[in-house]
C-alpha positions in Angstrom: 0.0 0.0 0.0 3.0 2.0 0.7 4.4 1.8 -2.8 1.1 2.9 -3.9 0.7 6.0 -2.0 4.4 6.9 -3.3 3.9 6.5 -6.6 0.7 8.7 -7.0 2.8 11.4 -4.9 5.7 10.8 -7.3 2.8 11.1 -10.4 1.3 14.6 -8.6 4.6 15.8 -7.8 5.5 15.0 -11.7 2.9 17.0 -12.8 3.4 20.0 -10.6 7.0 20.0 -11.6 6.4 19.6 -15.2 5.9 23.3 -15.4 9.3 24.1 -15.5 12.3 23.3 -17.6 12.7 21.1 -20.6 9.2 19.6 -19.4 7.5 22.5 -19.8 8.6 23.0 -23.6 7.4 19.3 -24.1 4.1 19.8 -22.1 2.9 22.2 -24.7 2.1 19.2 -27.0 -0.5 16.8 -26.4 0.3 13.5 -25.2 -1.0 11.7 -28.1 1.1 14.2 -30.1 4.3 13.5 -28.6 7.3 12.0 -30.4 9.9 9.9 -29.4 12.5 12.7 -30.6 10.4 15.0 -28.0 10.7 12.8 -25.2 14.2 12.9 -25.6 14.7 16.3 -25.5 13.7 16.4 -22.5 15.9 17.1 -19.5 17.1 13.3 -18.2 16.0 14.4 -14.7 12.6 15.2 -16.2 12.0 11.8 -18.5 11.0 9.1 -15.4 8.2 11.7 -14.4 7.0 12.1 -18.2 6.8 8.2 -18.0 4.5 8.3 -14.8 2.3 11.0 -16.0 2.3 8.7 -19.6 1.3 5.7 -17.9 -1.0 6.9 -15.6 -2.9 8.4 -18.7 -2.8 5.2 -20.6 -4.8 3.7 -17.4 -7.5 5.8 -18.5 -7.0 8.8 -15.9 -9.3 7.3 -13.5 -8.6 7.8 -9.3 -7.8 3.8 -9.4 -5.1 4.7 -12.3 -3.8 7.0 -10.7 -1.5 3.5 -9.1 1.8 3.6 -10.9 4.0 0.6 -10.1 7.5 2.4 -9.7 9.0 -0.2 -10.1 7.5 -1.1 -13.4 8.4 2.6 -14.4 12.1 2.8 -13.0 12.3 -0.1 -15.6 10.2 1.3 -18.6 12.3 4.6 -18.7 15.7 3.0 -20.1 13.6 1.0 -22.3 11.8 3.5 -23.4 14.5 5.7 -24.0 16.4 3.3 -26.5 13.4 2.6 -28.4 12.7 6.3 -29.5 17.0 6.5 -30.0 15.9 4.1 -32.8 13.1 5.6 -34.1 12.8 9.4 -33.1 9.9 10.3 -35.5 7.4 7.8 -34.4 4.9 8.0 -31.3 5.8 8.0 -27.6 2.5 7.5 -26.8 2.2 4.7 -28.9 5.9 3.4 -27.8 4.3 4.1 -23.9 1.5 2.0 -24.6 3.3 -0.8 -26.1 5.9 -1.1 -23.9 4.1 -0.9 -20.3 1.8 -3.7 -21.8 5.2 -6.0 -22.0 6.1 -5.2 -18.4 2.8 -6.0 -17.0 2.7 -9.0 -18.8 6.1 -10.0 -17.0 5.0 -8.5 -13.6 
């Protein structure tokens, strides 16, 4: 339960942050809108907490959703990041998507 109360504190505390930095130039787009090449221009500091705030939204945005597994995340970021290395132009949301449906399928 723990891990759960941390993770939608580290989701909140991602979004209140997001308004400054490299976030905040990133932010400006939509979600679905959102390339790879965007994501990794943001600040490194800044891309775990655009994961949360990505996953959370791709669990529908509902109070339940708003349950991030940290762990699940602390290992979706690197993954994520060498994925849209490869392919800059496509979707993060789609790469997002895609890729936290593998890790809960080995969780």
């Amino acid at each position: 339960m723990n891990v759960q109360r941390m993770a939608m504190g580290l989701v909140a505390g991602a979004l209140l942050a997001g308004a400054t930095g490299a976030y905040a130039e990133t932010a400006k787009k939509p979600l679905g809108k959102m390339t790879c090449e965007d994501f990794l221009a943001v600040e490194d500091t800044f891309k775990p907490k655009v994961v949360y705030y990505a996953v959370a939204y791709a669990k529908g945005g509902k109070p339940e959703a708003a349950v991030v597994d940290v762990e699940g995340i602390d290992k979706l970021t690197p993954i994520l990041i060498e994925e849209c290395k490869a392919k800059p132009k496509e979707s993060f949301w789609k790469k997002v998507k895609a890729e936290a449906k593998k890790i809960e399928k080995k969780l």
